[in-house]
C-alpha positions in Angstrom: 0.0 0.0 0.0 1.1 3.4 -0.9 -0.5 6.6 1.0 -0.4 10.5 0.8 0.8 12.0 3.9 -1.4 12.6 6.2 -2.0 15.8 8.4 -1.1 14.6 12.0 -3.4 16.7 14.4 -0.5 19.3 16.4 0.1 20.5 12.1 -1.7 23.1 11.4 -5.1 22.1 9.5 -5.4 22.2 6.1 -8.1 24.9 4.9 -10.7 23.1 2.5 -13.6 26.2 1.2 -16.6 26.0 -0.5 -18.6 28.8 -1.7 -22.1 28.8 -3.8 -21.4 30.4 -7.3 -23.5 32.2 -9.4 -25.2 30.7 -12.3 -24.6 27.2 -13.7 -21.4 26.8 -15.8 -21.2 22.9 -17.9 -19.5 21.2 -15.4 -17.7 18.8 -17.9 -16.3 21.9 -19.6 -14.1 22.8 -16.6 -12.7 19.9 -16.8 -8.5 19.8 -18.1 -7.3 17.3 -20.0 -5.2 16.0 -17.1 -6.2 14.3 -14.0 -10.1 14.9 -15.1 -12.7 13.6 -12.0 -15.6 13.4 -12.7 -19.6 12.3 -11.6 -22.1 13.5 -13.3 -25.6 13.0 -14.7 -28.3 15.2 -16.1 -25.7 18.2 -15.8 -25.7 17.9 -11.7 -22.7 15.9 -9.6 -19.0 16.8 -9.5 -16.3 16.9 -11.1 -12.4 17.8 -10.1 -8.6 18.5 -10.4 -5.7 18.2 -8.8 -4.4 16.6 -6.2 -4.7 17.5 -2.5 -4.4 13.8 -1.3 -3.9 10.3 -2.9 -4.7 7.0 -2.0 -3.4 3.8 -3.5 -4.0 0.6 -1.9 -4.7 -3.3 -2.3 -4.5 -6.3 -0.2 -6.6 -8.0 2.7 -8.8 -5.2 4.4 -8.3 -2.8 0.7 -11.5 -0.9 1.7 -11.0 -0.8 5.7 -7.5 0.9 5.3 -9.1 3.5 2.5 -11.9 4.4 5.1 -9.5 4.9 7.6 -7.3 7.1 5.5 -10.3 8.9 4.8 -11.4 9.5 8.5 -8.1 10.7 9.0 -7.5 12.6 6.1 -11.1 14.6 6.9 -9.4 14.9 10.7 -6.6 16.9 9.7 -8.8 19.6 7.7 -9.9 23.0 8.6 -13.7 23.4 6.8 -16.0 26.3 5.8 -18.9 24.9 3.9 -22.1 26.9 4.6 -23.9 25.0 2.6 -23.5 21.6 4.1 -25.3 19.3 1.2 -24.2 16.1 0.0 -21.1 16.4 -2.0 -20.1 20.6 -0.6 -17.2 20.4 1.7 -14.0 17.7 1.9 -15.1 15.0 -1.1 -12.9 12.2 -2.0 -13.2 10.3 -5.6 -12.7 6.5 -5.6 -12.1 3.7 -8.1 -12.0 0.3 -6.3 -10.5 -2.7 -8.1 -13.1 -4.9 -9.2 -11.0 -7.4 -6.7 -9.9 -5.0 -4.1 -7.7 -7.6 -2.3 -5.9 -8.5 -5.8 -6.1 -5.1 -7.6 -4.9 -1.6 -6.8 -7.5 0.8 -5.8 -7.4 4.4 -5.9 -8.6 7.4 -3.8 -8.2 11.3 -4.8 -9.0 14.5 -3.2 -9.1 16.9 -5.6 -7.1 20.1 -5.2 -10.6 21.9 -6.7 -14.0 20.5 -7.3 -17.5 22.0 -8.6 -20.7 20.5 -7.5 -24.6 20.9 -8.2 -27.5 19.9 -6.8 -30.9 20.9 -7.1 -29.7 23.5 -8.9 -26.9 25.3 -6.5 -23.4 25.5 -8.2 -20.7 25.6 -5.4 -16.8 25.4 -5.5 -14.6 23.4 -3.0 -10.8 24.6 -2.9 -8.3 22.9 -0.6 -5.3 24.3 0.3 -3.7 27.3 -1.0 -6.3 27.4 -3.7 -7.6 30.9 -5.5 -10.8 29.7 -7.0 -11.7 32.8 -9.0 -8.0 31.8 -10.6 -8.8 28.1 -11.2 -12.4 29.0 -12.6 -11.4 31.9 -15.0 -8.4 29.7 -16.7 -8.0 30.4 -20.8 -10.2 27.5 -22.2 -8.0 24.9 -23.4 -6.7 24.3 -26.6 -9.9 21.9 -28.7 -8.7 18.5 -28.5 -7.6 17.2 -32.3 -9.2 15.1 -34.0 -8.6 11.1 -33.5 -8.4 10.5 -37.3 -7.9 6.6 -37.6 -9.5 4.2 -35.0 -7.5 0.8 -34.8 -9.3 -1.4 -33.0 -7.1 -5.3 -31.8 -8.5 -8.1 -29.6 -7.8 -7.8 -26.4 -7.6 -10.7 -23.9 -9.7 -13.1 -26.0 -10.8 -13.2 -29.9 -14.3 -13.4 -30.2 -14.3 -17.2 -31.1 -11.8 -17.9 -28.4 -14.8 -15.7 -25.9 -17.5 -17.7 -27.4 -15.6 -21.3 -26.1 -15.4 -19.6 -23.1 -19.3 -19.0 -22.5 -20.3 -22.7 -24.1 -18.0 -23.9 -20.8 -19.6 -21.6 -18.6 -22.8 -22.8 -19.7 -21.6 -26.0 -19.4 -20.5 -25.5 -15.7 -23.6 -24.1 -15.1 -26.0 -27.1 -16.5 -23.9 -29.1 -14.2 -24.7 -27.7 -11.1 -21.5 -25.7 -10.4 -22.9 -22.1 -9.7 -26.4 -20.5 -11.0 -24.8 -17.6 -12.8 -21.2 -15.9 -14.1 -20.6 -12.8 -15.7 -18.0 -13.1 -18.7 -16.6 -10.0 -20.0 -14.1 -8.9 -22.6 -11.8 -6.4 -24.1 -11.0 -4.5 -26.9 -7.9 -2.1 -27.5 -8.1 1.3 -29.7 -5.7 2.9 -31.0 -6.0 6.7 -32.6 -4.0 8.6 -34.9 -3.6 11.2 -31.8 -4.2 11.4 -28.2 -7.3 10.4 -26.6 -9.2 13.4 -24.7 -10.8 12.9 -21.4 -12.9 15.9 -22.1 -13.9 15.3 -25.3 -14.9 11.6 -24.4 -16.6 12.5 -21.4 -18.6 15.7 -23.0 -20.1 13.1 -25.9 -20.9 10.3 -23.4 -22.7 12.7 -21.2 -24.4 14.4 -24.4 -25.3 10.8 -25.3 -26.3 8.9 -21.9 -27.8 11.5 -20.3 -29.6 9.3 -17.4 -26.2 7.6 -16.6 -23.7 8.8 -14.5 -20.9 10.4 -16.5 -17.7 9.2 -14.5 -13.1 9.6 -14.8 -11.0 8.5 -12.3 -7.4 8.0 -12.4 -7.9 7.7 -16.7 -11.0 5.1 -15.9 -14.1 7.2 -17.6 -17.3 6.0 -18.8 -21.0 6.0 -18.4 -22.5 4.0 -16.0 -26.1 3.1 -16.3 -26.1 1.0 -12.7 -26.1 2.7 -9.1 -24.2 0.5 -7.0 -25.4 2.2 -3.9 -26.2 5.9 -2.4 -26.0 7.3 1.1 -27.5 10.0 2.2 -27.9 10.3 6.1 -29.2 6.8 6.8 -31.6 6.5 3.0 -29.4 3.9 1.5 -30.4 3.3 -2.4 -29.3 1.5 -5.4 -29.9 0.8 -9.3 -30.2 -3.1 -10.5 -29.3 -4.0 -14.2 -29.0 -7.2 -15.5 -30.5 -8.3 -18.1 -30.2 -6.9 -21.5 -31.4 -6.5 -24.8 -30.4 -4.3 -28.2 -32.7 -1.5 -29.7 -34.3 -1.7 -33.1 -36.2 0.5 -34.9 -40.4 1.2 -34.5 -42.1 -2.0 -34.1 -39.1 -4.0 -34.1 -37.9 -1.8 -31.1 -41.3 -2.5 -29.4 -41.1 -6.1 -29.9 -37.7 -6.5 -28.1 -38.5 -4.4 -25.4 -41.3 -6.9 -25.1 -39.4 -9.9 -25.4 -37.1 -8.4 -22.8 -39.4 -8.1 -20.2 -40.9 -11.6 -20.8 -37.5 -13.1 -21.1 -37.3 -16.0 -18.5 -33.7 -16.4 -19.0 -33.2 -12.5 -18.6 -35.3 -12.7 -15.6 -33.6 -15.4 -13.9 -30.5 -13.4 -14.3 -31.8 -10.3 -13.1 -33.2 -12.0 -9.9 -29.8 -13.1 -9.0 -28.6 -9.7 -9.4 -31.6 -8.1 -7.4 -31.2 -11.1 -4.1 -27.5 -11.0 -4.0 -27.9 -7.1 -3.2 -30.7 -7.4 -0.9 -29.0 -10.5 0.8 -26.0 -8.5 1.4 -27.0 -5.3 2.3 -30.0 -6.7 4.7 -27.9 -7.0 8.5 -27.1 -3.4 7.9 -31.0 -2.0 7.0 -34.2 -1.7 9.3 -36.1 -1.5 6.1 -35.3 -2.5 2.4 -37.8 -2.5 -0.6 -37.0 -4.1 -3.8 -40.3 -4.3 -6.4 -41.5 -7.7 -6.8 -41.4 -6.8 -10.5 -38.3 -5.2 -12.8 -38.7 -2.4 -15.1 -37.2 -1.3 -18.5 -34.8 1.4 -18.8 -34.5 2.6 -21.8 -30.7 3.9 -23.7 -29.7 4.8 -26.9 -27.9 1.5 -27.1 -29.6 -1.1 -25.3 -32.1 -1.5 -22.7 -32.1 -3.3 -19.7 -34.4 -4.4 -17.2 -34.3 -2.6 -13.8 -34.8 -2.8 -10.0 -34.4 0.3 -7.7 -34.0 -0.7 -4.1 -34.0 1.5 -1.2 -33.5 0.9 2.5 -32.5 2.7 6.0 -29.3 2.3 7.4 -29.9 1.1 11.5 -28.9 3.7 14.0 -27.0 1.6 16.6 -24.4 -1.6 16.4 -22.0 -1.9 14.4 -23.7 -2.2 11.4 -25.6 1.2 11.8 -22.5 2.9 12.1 -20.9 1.6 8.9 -19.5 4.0 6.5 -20.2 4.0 2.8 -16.9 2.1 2.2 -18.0 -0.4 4.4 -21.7 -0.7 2.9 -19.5 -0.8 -0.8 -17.5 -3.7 0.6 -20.4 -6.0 1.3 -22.5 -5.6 -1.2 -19.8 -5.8 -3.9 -19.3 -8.1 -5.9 -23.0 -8.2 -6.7 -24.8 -10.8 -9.2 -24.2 -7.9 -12.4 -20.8 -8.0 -12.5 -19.5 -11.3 -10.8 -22.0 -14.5 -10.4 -23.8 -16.6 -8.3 -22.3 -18.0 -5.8 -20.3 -14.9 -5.8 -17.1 -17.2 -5.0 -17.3 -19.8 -7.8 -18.5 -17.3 -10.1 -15.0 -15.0 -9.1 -13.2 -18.5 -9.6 -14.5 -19.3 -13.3 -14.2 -15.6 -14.1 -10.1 -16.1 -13.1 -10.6 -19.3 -15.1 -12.0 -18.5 -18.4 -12.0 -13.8 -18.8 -8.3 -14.3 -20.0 -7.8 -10.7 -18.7 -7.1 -8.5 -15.5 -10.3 -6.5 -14.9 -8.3 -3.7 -13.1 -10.8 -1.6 -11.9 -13.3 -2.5 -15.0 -16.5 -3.4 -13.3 -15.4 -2.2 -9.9 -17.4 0.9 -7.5 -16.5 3.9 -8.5 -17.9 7.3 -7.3 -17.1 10.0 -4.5 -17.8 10.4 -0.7 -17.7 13.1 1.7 -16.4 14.2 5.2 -20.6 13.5 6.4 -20.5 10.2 4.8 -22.4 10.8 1.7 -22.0 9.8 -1.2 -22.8 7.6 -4.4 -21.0 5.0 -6.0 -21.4 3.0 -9.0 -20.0 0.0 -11.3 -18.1 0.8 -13.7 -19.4 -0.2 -17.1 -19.5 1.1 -20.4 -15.9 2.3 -19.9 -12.7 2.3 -20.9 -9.1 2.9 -19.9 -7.2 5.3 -20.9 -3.5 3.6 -21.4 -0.4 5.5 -19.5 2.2 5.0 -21.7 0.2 5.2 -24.9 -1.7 8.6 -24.5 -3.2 7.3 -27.9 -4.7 3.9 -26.6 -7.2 2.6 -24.1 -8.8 -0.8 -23.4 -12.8 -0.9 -23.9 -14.4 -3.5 -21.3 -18.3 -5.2 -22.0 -19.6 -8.1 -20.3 -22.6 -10.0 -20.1 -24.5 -11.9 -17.6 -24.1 -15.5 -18.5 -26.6 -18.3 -17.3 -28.2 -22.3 -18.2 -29.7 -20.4 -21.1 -26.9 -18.3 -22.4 -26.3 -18.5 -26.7 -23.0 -17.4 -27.0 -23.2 -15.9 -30.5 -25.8 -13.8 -28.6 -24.1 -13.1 -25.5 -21.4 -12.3 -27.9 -23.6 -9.6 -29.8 -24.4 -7.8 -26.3 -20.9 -7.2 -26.0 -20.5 -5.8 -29.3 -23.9 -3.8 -28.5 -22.9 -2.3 -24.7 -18.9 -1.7 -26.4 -21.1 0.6 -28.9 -21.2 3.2 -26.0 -18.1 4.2 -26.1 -17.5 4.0 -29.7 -20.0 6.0 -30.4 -17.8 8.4 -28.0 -14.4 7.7 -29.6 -15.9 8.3 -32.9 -17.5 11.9 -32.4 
């Protein structure tokens, strides 16, 4: 584990500020092309740059250690934030490894961030900070165009992925687990060097109802809440289960076929009970509808669960932080299997590929304990030592009735996302 240095409590406290702004400027379009942070959706969240503090860790305990950094971190901090909503004051931005034990998670606490909420802009500097500065910088230079898109296998080729899901399927029939989710990569290449801003500015534009997200060069669009806290009102988003769009009728019939889907269903149960079941010992009350709905995207639509609970007030468990809350209910049903530890085992088995952070919470949190986090999907990673490459991620949710030339297509259909971005 690597840390940032920490404030010990005889140094003098680091100032953190935030003040209300007038109007409401595009948060995306503040954004630099380095170091971009960002949560957004429907032109409210936050975004930031720079770095006040950093947090790299992995290992046994990953998340513990990060919420302790945290606490301590917030500890060492002198704050002014009049407004005192989720997201104003000290806020941290997080991309946990999809394994946090095996991969390398990152926290960063922006030197600047701007927030919204119901409408009320605000800016939160820490440190020496001028924010009128940092707000009125000379718009940066328009990122140039990609020209060429080169696009390679990644981990697997497609028939190679295909083999993979037959034995999946196979293990499944057999008894060995009730669901796994395979995914798979894809490396770009452009002619010049990909921009965070640019990407982020068309998936927004494009996905409006997901959550627009960057951190540490991981940036996509989410569609799936893994969970919220605000106070004790804990909530979260449930995909699984998918299907592409089509055109008038056609588009009618497969959202019908969707929502009928038995197979689809099945899978999306799995993903609803594993939540429930984990986030249960720490709720007095949790509701999840007896029946999924459609969301509808550009791209695809998936069927979709929204539960919502209250955190208890006393034990243990009703003091748990939002790190904590991530750590049990993650790995859910969407993006590992079911039993969560054979599914993780077949995933090692058959993915032919480190998920790094790919699939992984990702989101913010602040000094109250607020804060959202989701999985992150529909992404891709921006490469460090090719600014000109990045690795696009899809997966699919793969159970006893799983075609893999179809399963195969859903990839092709969610890696459409950000294509669509790279491609203007």
């Amino acid at each position: 584990m690597t840390a940032a240095a920490v404030t010990s409590p005889e140094a003098p406290a680091h100032p953190v500020t935030t003040t209300v702004l007038p109007g409401s400027p595009d948060l995306l379009g503040l954004l630099p092309a380095a170091g971009a942070l960002s949560w957004v959706r429907r032109g409210e969240g936050l975004v930031g740059w720079g770095e006040a503090a950093r947090l790299e860790v992995r290992g046994p305990g990953a998340l513990a250690q990060a919420a302790a950094w945290w606490d301590e971190t917030v500890a060492g901090l002198d704050v002014t934030d009049p407004l005192g909503v989720p997201g104003s004051g000290p806020v941290v931005f997080a991309g946990i490894a999809f394994d946090p034990a095996a991969g390398t998670s990152v926290l960063v606490v922006p030197r600047v961030v701007v927030g919204r909420r119901d409408g009320v802009t605000w800016v939160t500097t820490t440190g020496d900070v001028d924010p009128t500065a940092e707000l009125t910088r000379a718009p940066a230079t328009a990122p140039a165009p990609l020209g060429r898109l080169r696009y390679a296998d990644g981990g697997l080729d497609p028939v190679s992925w295909c083999r993979a899901v037959e034995t999946a399927v196979r293990r499944i029939c057999a008894g060995d687990l009730d669901k796994v989710v395979l995914a798979r990569d894809l490396l770009v290449t452009a002619d010049a060097p990909l921009d965070p801003r640019a990407l982020l500015a068309r998936l927004a534009d494009r996905f409006p109802d997901c959550w627009t997200f960057a951190v540490e060069g991981l940036l996509g669009a989410t569609p799936e809440l893994l969970l919220r806290r605000t106070g004790r009102e804990l909530s979260a988003r449930v995909l699984a289960g998918t299907a592409a769009r089509g055109a008038g009728a056609e588009d009618d019939r497969l959202a019908a076929t969707l929502l009928g889907s038995a197979k689809d269903r099945a899978e999306h149960a799995y993903a609803v009970e594993s939540l429930v079941r984990a986030l249960a010992p720490y709720c007095t009350t949790l509701t999840a509808p007896d029946e999924p709905r459609l969301l509808t995207l550009p791209n695809v639509r998936h069927l979709a669960t929204d539960v919502t609970g209250l955190q208890r007030r006393g034990g243990a468990r009703g003091r748990a932080g939002l790190l904590e809350l991530v750590g049990a209910v993650h790995p859910t049903a969407a993006v590992c299997g079911t039993p969560p530890e054979r599914a993780a085992g077949l995933i090692g088995e058959l993915e032919g590929m480190d998920r790094g952070r790919y699939a992984g919470p990702v989101g913010w949190l602040d000094a109250r304990g607020d804060g959202e986090f989701g999985l992150a999907l529909r992404c891709a990673q921006l490469c460090d030592d090719d600014p000109a490459t990045a690795r696009l991620f899809a997966g699919c949710g793969i159970v006893a009735g799983s075609d893999p030339a179809a399963e195969l297509a859903e990839t092709q259909a969610k890696f459409a996302a950000f294509q669509a971005a790279l491609e203007g």
